[in-house]
C-alpha positions as CSV (number, residue, x, y, z in Angstrom):
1,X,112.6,93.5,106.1
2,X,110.7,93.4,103.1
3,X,107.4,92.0,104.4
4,X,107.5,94.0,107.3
5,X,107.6,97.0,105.2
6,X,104.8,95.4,103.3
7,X,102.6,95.3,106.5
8,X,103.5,98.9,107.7
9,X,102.2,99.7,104.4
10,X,99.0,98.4,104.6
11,X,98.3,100.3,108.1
12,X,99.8,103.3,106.6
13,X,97.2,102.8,103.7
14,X,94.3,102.3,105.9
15,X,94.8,105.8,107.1
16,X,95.6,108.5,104.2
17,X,96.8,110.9,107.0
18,X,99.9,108.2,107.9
19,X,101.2,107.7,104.4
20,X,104.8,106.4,105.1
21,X,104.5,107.5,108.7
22,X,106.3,104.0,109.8
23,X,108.7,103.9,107.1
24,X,109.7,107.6,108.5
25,X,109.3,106.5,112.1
26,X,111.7,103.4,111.1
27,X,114.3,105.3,109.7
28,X,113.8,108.5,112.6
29,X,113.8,105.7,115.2
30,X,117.1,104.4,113.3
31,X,118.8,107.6,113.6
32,X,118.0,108.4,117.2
33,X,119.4,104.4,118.4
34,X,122.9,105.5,116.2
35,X,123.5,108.3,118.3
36,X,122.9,106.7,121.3
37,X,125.2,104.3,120.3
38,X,123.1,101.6,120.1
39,X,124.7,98.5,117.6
40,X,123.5,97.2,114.5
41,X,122.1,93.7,115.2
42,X,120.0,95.9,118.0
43,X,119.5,98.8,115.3
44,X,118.0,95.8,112.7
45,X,115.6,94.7,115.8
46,X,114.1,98.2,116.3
47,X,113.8,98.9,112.8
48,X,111.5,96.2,112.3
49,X,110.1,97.2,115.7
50,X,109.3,100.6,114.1
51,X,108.0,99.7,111.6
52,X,105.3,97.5,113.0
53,X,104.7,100.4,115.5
54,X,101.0,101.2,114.5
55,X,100.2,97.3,113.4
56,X,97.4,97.1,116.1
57,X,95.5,99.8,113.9
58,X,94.5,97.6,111.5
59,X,92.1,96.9,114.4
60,X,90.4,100.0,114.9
61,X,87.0,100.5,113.3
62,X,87.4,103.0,110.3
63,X,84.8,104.9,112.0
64,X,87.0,105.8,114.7
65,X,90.4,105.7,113.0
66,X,89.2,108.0,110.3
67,X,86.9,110.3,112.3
68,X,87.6,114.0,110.8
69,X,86.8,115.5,114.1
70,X,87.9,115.3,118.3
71,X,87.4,111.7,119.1
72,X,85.1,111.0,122.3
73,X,86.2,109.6,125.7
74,X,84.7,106.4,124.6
75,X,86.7,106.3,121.2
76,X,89.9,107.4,122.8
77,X,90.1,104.0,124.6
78,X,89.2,102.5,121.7
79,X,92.5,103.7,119.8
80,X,94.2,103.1,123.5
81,X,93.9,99.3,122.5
82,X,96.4,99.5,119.3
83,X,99.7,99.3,121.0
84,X,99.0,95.7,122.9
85,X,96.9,94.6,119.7
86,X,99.8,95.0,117.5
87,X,102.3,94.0,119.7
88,X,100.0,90.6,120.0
89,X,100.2,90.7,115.7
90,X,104.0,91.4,115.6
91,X,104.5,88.8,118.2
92,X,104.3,86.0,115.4
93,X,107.2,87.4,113.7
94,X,109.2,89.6,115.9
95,X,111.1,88.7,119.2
96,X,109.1,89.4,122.5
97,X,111.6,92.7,123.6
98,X,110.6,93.6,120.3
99,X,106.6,93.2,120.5
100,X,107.2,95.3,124.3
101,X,108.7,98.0,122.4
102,X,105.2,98.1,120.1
103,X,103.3,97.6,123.4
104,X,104.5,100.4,125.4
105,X,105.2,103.1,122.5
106,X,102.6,104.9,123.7
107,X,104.1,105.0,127.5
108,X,105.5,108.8,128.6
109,X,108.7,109.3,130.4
110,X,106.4,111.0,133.6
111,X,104.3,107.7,133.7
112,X,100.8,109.3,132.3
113,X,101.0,107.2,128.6
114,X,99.0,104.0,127.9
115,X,98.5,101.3,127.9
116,X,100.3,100.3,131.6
117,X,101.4,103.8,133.2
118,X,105.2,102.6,132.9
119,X,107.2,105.5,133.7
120,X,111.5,106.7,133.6
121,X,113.6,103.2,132.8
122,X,110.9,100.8,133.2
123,X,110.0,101.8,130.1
124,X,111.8,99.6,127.2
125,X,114.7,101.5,125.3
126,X,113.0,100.7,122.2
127,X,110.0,101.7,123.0
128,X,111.5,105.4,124.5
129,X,112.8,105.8,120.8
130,X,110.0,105.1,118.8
131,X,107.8,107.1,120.9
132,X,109.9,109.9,119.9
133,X,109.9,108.8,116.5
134,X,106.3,108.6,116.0
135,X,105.2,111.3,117.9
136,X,107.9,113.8,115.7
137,X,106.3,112.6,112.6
138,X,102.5,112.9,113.6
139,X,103.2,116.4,115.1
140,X,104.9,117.6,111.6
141,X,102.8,116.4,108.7
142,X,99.6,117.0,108.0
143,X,96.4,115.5,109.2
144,X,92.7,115.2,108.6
145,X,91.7,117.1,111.5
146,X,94.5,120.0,111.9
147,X,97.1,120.1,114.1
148,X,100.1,120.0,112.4
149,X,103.1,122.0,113.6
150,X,105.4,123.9,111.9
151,X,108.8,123.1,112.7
152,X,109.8,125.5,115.1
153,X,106.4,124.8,116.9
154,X,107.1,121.2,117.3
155,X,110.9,121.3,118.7
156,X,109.6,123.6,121.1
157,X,107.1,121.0,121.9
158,X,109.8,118.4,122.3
159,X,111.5,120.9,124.5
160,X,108.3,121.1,126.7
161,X,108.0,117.5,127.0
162,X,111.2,116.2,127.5
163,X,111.1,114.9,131.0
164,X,107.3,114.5,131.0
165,X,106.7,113.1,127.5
166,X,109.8,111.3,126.4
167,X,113.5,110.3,127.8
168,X,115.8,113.0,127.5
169,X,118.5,111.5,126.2
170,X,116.3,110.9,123.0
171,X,114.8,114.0,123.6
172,X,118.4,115.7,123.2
173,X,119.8,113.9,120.6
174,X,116.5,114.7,118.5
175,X,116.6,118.0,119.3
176,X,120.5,118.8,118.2
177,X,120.5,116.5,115.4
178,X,117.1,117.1,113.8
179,X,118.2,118.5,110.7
180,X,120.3,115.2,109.9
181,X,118.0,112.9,111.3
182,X,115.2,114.3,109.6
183,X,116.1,117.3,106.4
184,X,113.8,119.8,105.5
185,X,112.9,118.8,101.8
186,X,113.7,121.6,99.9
187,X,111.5,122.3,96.5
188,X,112.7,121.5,93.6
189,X,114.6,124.4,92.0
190,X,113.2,124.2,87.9
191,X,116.1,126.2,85.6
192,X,114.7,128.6,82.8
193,X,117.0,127.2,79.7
194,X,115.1,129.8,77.4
């Protein structure tokens, strides 16, 4: 587990904006699979999984992967190659169920994701969670180019798209667990001892 936390690391440092984005879409992904009652060998697997979600950016010219405005048609299929490149990566250390969850993270529930228009249950378990996962995390922290949500904004947004965007069940568990699965940080209260 150690070097594939190593890796995620190096594609979360390639992009500033993702700074322990697969660490928290590992241990998101994590939480989700527990409460669907998934086991732990199975929980180990898409842990690694999750962590090696994003692996396939390493590819991506900088250019494109660090553009600070809209990306074009053209560079959109660009970043539309990063799920099947990094499942091809992760395929010389992970499992092959595990390299399909990397590949189809990026399919929707409704069958209008990428990279093969999968759609409902022929969509790989694993690859229903991280979705989830990753997609919680990117629409809560901050990025280069806006778009952050507050929180309020973005379990509305997983209310919206459960169905169309992502599996329900996920969708529900998510959406009554979040504040176990993932806590508000709360500042850090600093006593006067004066």
């Amino acid at each position: 587990m150690g070097a594939l936390r190593a890796l995620a690391a190096v594609v979360d440092a390639k992009d500033h904006d993702t700074h322990l984005h697969s660490e928290r879409t590992a241990d998101l992904s994590d939480g989700i699979a527990r409460a669907l009652g998934w086991d732990p060998p199975s929980l180990e697997r898409l842990m690694s999984a999750a962590y090696l979600h994003d692996l396939g950016k390493i590819g991506i010219p900088d250019a494109i992967l660090l553009k600070p405005a809209a990306l074009d048609e053209a560079e959109w299929r660009v970043i539309r190659t990063h799920p099947q490149l990094g499942a091809l990566i992760a395929g010389e250390v992970l499992d092959e169920e595990q390299a399909g969850w990397i590949r189809n993270h990026h399919e929707h529930w409704d069958g209008s994701g990428y990279p093969s228009g999968l759609a409902g249950e022929d969509i790989p378990e694993g690859a229903r969670i991280i979705s989830i996962a990753s997609a919680w995390d990117a629409m809560t922290r901050p990025r280069r180019y806006g778009g952050e949500l507050t929180r309020s904004e973005a379990l509305e947004e997983l209310w919206r798209a459960r169905g169309r965007r992502f599996w329900p069940a996920a969708t529900g568990v998510l959406l009554d667990a979040i504040d176990e699965l993932d806590p508000v940080e709360e500042p850090a209260v600093v006593e006067d001892r004066a």
